[in-house]
PAVEX-559420 format. One record per residue (C-alpha): chain; y, x, z. Coordinates in nm, 2 decimals, always signed. Layout:
<recs>
<kette A, c2 Y, c1 X, c3 Z>
...
</recs>
This chain:
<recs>
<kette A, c2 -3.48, c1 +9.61, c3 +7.75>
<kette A, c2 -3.75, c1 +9.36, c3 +7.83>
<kette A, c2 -3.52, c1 +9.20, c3 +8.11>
<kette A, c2 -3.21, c1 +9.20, c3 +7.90>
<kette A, c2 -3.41, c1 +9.01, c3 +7.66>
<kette A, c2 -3.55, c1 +8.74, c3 +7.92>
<kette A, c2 -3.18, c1 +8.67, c3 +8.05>
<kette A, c2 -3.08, c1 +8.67, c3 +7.68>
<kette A, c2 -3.36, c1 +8.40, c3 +7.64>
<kette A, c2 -3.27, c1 +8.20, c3 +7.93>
<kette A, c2 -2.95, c1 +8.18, c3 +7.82>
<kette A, c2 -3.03, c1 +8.04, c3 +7.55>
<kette A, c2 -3.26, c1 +7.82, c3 +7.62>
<kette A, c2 -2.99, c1 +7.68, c3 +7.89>
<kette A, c2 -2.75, c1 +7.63, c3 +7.63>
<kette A, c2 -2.97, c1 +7.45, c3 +7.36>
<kette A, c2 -3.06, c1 +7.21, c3 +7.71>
<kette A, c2 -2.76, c1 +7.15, c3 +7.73>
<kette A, c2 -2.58, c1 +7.06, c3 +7.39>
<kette A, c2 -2.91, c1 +6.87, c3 +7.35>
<kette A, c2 -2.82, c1 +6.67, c3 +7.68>
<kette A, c2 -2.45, c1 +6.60, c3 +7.53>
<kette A, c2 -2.61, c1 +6.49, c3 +7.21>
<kette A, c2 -2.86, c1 +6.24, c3 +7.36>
<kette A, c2 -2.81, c1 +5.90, c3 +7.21>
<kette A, c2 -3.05, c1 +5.59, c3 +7.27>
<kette A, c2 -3.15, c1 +5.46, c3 +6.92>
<kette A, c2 -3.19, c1 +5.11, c3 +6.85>
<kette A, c2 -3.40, c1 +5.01, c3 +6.56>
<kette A, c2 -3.30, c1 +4.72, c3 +6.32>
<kette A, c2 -3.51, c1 +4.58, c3 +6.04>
<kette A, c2 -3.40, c1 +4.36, c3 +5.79>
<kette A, c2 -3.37, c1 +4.20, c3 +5.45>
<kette A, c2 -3.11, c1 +4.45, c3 +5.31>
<kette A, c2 -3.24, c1 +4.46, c3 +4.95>
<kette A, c2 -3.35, c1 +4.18, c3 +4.76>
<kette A, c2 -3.24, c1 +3.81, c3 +4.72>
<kette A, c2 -3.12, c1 +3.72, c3 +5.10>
<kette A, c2 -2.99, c1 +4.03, c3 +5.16>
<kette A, c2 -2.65, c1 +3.86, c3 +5.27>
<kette A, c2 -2.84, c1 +3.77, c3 +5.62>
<kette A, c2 -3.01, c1 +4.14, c3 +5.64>
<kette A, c2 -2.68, c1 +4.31, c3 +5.58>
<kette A, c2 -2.43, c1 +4.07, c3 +5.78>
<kette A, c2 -2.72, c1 +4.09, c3 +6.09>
<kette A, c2 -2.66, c1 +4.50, c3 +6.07>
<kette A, c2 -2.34, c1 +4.50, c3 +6.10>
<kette A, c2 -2.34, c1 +4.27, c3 +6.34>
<kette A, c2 -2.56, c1 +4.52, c3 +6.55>
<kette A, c2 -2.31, c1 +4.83, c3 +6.43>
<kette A, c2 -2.03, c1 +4.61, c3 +6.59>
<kette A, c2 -2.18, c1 +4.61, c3 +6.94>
<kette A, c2 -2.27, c1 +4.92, c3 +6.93>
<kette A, c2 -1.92, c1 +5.03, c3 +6.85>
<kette A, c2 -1.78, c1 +4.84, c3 +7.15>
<kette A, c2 -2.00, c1 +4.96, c3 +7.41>
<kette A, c2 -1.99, c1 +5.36, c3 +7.28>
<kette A, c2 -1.63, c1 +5.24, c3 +7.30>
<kette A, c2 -1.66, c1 +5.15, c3 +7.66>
<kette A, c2 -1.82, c1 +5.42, c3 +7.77>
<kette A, c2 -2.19, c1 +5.42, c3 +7.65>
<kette A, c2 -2.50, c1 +5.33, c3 +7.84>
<kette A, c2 -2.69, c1 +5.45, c3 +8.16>
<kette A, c2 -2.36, c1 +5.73, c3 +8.30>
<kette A, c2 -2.23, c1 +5.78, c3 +7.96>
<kette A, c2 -2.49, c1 +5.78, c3 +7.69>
<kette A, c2 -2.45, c1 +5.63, c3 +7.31>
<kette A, c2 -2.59, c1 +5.39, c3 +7.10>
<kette A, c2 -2.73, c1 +5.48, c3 +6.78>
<kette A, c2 -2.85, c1 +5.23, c3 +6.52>
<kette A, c2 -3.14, c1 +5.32, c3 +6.29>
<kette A, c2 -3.19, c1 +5.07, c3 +5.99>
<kette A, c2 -3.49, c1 +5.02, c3 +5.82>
<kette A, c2 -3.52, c1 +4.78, c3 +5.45>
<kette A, c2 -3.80, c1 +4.54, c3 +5.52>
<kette A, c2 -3.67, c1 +4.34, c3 +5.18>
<kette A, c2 -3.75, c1 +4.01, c3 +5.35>
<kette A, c2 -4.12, c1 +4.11, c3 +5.32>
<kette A, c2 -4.40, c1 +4.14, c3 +5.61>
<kette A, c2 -4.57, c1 +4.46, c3 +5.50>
<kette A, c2 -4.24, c1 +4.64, c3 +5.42>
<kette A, c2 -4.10, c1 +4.49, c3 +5.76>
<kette A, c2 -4.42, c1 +4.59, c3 +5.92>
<kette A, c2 -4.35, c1 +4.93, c3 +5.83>
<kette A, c2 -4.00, c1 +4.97, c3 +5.88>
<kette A, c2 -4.05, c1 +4.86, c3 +6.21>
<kette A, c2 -4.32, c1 +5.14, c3 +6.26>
<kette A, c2 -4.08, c1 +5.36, c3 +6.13>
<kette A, c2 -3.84, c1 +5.29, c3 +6.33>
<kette A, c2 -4.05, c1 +5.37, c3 +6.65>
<kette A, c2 -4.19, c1 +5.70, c3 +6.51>
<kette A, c2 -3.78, c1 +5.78, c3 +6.46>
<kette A, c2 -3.77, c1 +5.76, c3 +6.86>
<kette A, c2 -3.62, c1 +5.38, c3 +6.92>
<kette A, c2 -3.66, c1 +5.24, c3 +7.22>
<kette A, c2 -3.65, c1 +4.87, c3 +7.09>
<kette A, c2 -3.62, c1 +4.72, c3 +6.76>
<kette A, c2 -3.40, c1 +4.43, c3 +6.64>
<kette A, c2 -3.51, c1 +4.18, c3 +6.32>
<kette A, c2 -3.60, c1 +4.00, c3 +6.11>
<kette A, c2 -3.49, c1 +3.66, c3 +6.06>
<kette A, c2 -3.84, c1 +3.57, c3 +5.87>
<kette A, c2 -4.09, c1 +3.43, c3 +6.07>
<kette A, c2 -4.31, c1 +3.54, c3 +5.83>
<kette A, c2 -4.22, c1 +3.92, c3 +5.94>
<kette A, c2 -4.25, c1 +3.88, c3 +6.24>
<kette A, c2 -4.57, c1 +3.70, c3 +6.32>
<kette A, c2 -4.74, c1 +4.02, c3 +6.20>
<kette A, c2 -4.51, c1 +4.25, c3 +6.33>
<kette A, c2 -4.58, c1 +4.10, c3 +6.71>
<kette A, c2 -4.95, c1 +4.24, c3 +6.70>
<kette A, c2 -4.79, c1 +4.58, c3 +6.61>
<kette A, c2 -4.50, c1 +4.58, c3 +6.84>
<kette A, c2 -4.79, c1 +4.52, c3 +7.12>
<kette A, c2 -4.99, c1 +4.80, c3 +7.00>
<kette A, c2 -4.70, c1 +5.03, c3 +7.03>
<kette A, c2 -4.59, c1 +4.88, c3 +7.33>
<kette A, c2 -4.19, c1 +4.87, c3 +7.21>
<kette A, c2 -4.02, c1 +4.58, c3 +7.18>
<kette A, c2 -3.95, c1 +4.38, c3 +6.86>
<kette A, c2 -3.67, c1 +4.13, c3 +6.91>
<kette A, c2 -3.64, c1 +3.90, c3 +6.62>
<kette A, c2 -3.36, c1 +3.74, c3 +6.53>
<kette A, c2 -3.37, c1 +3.41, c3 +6.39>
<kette A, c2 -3.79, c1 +3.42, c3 +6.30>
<kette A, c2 -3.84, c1 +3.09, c3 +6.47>
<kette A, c2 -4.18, c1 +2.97, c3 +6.40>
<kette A, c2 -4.36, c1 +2.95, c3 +6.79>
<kette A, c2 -4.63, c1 +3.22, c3 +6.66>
<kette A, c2 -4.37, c1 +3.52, c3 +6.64>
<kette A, c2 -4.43, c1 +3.52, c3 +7.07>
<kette A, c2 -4.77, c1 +3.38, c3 +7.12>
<kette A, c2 -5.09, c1 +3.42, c3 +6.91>
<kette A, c2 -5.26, c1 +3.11, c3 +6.77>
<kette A, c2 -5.47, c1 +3.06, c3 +7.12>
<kette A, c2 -5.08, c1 +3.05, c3 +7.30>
<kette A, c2 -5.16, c1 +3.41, c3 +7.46>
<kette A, c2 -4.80, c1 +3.56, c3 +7.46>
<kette A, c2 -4.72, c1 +3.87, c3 +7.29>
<kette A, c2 -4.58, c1 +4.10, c3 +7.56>
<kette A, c2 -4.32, c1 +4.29, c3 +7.31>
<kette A, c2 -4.20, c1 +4.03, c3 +7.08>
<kette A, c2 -3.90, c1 +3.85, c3 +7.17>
<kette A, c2 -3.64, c1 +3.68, c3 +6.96>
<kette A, c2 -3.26, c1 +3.57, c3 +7.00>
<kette A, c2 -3.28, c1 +3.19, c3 +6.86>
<kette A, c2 -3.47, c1 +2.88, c3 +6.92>
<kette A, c2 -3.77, c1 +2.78, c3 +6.79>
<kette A, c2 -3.95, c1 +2.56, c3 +6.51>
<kette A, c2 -4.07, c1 +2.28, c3 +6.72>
<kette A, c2 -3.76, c1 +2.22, c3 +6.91>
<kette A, c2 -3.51, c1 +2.23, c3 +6.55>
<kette A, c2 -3.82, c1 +2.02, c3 +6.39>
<kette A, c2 -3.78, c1 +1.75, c3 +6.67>
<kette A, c2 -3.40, c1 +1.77, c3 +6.69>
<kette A, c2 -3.40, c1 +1.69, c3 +6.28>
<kette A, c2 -3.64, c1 +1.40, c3 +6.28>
<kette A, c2 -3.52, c1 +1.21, c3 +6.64>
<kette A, c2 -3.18, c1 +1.28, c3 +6.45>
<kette A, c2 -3.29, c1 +1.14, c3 +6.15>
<kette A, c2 -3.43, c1 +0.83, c3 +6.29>
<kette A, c2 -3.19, c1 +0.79, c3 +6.59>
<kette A, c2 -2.84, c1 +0.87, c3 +6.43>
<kette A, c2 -2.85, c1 +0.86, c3 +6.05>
<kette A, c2 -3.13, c1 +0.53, c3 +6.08>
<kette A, c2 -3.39, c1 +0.62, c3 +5.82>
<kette A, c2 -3.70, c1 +0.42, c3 +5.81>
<kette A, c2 -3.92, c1 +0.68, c3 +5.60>
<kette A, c2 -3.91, c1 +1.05, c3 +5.51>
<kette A, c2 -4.07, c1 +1.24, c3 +5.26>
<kette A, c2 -4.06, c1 +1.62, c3 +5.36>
<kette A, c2 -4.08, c1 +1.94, c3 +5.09>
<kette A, c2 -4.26, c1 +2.19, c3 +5.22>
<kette A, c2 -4.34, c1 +2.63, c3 +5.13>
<kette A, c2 -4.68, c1 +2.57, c3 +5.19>
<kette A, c2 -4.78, c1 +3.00, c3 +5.23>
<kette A, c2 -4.44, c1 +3.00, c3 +5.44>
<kette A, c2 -4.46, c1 +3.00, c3 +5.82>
<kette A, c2 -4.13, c1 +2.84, c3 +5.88>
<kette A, c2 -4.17, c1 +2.56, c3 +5.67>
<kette A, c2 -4.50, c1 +2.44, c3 +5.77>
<kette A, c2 -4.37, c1 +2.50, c3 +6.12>
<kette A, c2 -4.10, c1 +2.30, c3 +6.12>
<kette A, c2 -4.27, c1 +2.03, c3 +5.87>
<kette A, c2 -4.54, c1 +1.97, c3 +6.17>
<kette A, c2 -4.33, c1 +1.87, c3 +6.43>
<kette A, c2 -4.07, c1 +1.70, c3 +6.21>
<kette A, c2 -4.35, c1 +1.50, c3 +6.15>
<kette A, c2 -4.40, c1 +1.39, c3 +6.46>
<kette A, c2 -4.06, c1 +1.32, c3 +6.61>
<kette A, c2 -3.96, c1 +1.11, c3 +6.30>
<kette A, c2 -4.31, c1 +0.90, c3 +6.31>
<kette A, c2 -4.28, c1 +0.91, c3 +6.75>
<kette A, c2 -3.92, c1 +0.74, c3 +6.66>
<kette A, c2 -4.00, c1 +0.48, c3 +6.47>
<kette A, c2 -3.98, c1 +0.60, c3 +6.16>
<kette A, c2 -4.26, c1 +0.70, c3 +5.87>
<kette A, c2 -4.32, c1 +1.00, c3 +5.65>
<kette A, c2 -4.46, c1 +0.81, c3 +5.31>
<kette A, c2 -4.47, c1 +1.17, c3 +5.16>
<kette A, c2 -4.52, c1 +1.53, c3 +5.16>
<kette A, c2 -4.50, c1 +1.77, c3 +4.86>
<kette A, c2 -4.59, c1 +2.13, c3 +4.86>
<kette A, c2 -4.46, c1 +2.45, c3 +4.66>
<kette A, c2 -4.54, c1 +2.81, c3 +4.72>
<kette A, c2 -4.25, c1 +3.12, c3 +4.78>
<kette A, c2 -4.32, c1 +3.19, c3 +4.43>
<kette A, c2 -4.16, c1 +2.87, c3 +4.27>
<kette A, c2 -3.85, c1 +2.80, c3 +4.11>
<kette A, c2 -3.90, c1 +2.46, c3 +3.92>
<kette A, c2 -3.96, c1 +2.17, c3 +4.17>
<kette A, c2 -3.92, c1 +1.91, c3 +3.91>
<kette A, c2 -4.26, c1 +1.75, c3 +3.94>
<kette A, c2 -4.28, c1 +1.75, c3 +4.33>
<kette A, c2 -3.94, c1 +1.59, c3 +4.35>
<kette A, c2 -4.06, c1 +1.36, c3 +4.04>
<kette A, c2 -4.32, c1 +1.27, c3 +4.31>
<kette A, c2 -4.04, c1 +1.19, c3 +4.57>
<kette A, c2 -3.85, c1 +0.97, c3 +4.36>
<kette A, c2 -4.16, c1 +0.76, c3 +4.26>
<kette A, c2 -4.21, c1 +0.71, c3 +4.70>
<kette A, c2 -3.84, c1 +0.67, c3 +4.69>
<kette A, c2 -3.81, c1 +0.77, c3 +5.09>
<kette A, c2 -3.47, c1 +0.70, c3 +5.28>
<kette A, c2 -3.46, c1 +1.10, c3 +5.30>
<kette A, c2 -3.62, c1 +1.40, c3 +5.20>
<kette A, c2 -3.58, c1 +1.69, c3 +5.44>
<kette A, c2 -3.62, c1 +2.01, c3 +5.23>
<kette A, c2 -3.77, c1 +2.28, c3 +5.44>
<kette A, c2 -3.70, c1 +2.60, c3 +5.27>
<kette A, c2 -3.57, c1 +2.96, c3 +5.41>
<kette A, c2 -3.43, c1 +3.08, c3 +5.10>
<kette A, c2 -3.06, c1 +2.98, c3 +5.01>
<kette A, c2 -3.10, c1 +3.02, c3 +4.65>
<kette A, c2 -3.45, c1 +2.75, c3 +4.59>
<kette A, c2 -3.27, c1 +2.53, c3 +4.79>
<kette A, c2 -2.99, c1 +2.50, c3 +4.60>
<kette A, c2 -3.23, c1 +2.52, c3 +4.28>
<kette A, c2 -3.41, c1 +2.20, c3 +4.42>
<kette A, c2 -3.09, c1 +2.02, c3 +4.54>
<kette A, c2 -2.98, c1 +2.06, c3 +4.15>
<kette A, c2 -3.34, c1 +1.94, c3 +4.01>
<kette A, c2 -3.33, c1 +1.66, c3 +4.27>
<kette A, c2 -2.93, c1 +1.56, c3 +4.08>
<kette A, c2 -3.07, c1 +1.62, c3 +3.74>
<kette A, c2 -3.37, c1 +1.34, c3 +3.81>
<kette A, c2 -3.13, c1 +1.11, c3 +3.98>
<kette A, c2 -3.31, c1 +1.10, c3 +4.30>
<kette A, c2 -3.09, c1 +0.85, c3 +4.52>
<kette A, c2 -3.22, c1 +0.94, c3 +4.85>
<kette A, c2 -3.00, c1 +1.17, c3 +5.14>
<kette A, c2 -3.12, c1 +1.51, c3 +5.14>
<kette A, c2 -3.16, c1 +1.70, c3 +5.47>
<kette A, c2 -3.20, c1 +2.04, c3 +5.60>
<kette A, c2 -3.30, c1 +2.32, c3 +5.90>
<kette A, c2 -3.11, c1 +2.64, c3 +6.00>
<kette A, c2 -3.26, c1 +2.78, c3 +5.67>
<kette A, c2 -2.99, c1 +2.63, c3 +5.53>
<kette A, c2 -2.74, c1 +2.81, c3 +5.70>
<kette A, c2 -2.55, c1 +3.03, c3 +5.47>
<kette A, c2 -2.20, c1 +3.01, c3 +5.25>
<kette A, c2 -2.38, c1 +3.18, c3 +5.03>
<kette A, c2 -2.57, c1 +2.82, c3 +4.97>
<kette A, c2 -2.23, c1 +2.66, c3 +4.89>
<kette A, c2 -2.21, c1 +2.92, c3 +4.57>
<kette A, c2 -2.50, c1 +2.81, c3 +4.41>
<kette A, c2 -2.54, c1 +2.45, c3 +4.41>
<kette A, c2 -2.33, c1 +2.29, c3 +4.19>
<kette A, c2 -2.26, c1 +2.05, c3 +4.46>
<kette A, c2 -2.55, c1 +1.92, c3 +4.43>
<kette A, c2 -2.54, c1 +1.91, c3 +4.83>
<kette A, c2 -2.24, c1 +1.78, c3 +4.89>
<kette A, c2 -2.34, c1 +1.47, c3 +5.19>
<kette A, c2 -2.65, c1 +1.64, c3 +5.28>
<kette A, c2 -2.71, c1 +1.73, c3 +5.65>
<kette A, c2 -2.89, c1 +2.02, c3 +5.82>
<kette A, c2 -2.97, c1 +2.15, c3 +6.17>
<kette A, c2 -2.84, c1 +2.44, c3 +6.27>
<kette A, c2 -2.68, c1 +2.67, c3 +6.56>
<kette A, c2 -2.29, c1 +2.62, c3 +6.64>
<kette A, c2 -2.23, c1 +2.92, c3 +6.46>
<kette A, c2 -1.89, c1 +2.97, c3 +6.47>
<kette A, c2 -1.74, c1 +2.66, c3 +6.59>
<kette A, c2 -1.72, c1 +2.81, c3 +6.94>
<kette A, c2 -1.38, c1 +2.99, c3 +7.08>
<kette A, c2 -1.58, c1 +3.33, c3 +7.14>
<kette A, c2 -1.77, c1 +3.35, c3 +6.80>
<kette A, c2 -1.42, c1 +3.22, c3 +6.62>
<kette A, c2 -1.27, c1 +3.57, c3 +6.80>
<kette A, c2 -1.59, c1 +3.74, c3 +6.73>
<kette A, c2 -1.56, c1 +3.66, c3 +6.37>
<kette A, c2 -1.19, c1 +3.72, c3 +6.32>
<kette A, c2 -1.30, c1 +4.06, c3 +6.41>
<kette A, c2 -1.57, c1 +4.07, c3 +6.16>
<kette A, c2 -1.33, c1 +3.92, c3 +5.92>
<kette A, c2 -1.10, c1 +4.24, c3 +5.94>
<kette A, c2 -1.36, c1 +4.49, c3 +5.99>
<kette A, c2 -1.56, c1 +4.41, c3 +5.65>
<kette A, c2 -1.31, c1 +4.25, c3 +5.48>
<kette A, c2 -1.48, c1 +3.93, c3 +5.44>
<kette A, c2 -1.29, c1 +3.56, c3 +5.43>
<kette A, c2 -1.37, c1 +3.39, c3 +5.74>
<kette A, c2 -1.51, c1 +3.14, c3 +5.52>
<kette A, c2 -1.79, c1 +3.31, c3 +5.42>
<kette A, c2 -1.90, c1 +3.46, c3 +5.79>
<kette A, c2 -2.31, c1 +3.45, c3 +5.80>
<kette A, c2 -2.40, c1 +3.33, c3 +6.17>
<kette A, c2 -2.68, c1 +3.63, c3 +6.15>
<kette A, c2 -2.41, c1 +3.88, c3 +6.23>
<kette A, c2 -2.38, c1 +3.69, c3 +6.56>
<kette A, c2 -2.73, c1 +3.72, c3 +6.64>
<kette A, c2 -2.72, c1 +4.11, c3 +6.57>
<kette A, c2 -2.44, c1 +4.10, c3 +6.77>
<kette A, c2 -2.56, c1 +3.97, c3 +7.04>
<kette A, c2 -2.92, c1 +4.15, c3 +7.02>
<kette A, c2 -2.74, c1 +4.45, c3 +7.08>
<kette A, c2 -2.61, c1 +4.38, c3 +7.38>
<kette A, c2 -2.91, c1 +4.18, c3 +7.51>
<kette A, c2 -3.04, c1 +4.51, c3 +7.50>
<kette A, c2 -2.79, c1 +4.72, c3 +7.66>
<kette A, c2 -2.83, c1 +4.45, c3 +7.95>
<kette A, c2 -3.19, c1 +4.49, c3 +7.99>
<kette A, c2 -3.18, c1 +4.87, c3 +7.99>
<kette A, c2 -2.88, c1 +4.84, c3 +8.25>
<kette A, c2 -3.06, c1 +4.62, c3 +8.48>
<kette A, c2 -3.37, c1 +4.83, c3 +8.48>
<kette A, c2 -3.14, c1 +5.18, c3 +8.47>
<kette A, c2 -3.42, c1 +5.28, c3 +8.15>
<kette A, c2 -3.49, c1 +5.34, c3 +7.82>
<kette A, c2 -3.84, c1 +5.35, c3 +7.84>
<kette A, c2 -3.97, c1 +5.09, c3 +7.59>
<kette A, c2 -4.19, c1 +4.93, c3 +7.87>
<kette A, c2 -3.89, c1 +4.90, c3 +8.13>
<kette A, c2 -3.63, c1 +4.71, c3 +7.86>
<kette A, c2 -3.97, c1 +4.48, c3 +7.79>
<kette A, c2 -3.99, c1 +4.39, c3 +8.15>
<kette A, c2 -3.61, c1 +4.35, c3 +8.23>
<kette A, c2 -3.59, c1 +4.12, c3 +7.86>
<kette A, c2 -3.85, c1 +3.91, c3 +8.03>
<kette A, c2 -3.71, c1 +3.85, c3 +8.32>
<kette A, c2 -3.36, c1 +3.75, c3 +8.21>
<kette A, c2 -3.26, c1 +3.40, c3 +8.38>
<kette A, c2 -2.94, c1 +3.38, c3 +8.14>
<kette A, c2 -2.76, c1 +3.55, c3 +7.91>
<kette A, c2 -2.43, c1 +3.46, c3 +7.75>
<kette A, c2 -2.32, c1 +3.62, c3 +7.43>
<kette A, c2 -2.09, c1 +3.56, c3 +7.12>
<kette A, c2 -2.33, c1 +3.28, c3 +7.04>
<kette A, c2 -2.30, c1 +3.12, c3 +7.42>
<kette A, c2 -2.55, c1 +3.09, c3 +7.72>
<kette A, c2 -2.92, c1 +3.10, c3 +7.64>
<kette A, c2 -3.17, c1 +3.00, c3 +7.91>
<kette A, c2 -3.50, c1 +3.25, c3 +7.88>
<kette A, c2 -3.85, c1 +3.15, c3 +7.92>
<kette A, c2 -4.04, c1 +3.38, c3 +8.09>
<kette A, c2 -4.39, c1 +3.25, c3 +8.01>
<kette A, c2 -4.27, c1 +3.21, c3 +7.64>
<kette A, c2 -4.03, c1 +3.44, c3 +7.54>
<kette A, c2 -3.82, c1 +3.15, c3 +7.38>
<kette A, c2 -3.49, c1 +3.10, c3 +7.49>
<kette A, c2 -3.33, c1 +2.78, c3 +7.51>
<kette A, c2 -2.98, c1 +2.74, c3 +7.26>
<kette A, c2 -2.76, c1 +2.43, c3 +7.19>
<kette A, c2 -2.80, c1 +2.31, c3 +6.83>
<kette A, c2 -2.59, c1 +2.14, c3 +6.63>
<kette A, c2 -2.54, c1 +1.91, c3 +6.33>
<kette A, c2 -2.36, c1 +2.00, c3 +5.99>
<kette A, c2 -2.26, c1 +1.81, c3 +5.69>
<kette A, c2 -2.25, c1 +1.98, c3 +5.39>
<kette A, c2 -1.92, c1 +1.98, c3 +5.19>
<kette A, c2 -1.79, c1 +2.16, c3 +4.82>
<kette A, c2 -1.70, c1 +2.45, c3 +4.99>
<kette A, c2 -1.74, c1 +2.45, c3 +5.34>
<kette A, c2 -2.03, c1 +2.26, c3 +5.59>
<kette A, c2 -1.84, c1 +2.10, c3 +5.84>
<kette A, c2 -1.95, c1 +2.13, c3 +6.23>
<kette A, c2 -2.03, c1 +1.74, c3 +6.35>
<kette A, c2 -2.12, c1 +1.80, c3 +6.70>
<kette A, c2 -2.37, c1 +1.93, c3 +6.96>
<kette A, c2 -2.72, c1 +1.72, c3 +6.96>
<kette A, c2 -3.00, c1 +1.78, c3 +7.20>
<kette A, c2 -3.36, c1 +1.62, c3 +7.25>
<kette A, c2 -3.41, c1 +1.25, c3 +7.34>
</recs>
């Protein structure tokens, strides 16, 4: 009887190996602003993600055959709830994160992504701190899809100066915001190294919603333009308005923060002429197929496509070619194989990785804002 029931137990214990071995998916961790106020970037960045996963499952899976699973966590656009969901997401077994787009999530994430020692690859957090610390000492498992502050900062002020011919600046900056004072730095400095001068700065806080007596303060300097550096759609549109309503007569001009049709809904036209920096978005032939696709899938107008579905996109299958090169999930293996990427071309083109950074380099591009569409004026790199 006692043999009967070790073969019995062997049996099963085959059989559970077995369907478990059939069942095995690799999960992929995602945290984003899904709730809350930009939840149009956190949502269209997911499905983004769901899309590649989709095709490669589709193909055939990963590593002889195995799935992709994604497993979403809200981080609301906030660092402690991104913080968490990104622990969360590890402790629900993924091998590698993807998100946010807030620098301000990610810088602390980094520290915790290095403790665990899985990989958090943000998608458009730009500031430089999201990879290194403040002494430049890279973080080992942070990573991230777009390119960084410094380099969109100099585009916009050489641009400024260069091509548009302003003779002095002012710049409105999110002070506790580490895009904005990011960007606002080396803005700075390209538009002054150019020829050009910043004759004023003014400050608000994330908290804000009435800019009238910064902007009161810009009209008084009276600066050729004021570059607004804001991350959330809806205060820049709230600011463009204010800045109508006092008459302020100078151009108006932006960063990828600005990137959203969601903008376009909210400010009265108030930003009709204004200019921003930005990535081509989907003013390439791939990412024009790629959003067709997305189009039909979530029954969105390809008018109001979000360029962070691209980036999820294309996260995704950064991934997949990390863990094919190294033939591994293990969290330390993708790390190693992200880092030592020479190129990688997605829906979003060819980036160039840096190694000794973890910042890979992207064309950028130039946008004029319109009633109800920002129209693509070209490709613009560093002079």
């Amino acid at each position: 009887m006692k043999k009967l029931f070790a073969i019995i137990l062997v049996l099963v214990m085959v059989t559970a190996l077995c369907s478990s071995a059939f069942a095995e998916t690799i999960k992929i961790g995602y945290v984003g602003d899904l709730t809350g106020s930009t939840s149009i970037w956190g949502q269209a960045g997911l499905n983004g993600c769901l899309m590649a996963v989709e095709d490669v499952n589709a193909a055939g899976g990963v590593l002889d055959g195995i799935m992709l699973e994604m497993d979403p966590q809200d981080g609301k656009g906030d660092a402690a709830d991104s913080v968490n969901g990104f622990k969360k997401a590890i402790a629900d077994g993924c091998v590698a994160s993807i998100g946010t787009n807030f620098s301000s999530c990610n810088i602390p994430m980094a520290a915790v992504a290095d403790d665990l020692k899985v990989v958090a690859l943000a998608t458009a957090a730009s500031n430089d701190l999201v990879t290194v610390d403040e002494n430049g000492k890279l973080h080992p498992y942070s990573f991230r899809m777009c390119f960084i502050d410094s380099y969109q900062g100099t585009i916009a002020g050489q641009y400024g100066v260069m091509d548009m011919g302003y003779k002095t600046a002012g710049l409105f900056v999110v002070s506790d915001n580490a895009y904005s004072t990011g960007i606002a730095k080396y803005l700075e400095e390209a538009f002054t190294a150019a020829g050009g001068e910043v004759i004023v700065t003014v400050n608000t806080t994330s908290m804000d919603e009435d800019f009238r007596t910064q902007l009161a303060k810009v009209k008084k300097a009276n600066p050729d333009v004021l570059y607004i550096l804001f991350s959330d759609y809806a205060k820049i549109a709230q600011c463009a308005i204010q800045a109508k309503e006092l008459e302020l007569t100078c151009d108006l001009f932006g960063t990828d923060g600005w990137d959203s049709r969601e903008l376009l809904t909210l400010d009265n036209d108030a930003l009709v002429g204004a200019k921003y920096v930005s990535r081509p978005g989907y003013n390439t032939d791939i990412a024009k197929e790629f959003g067709k696709r997305y189009a039909e899938k979530y029954n969105v107008p390809e008018s109001e496509l979000e360029t962070e579905s691209l980036y999820g996109y294309d996260c995704v299958m950064w991934l997949v070619d990390a863990m094919t090169r190294a033939n591994s999930t293990d969290p330390t293996a993708i790390r190693d194989a992200l880092e030592a990427t020479d190129t990688f071309s997605g829906v979003m083109g060819s980036m160039i990785m840096n190694a000794e950074t973890h910042n890979p380099n992207y064309e950028i591009a130039v946008f004029t804002v319109g009633s109800d569409a920002a129209t693509f004026e070209g490709i613009v790199g560093l002079r």
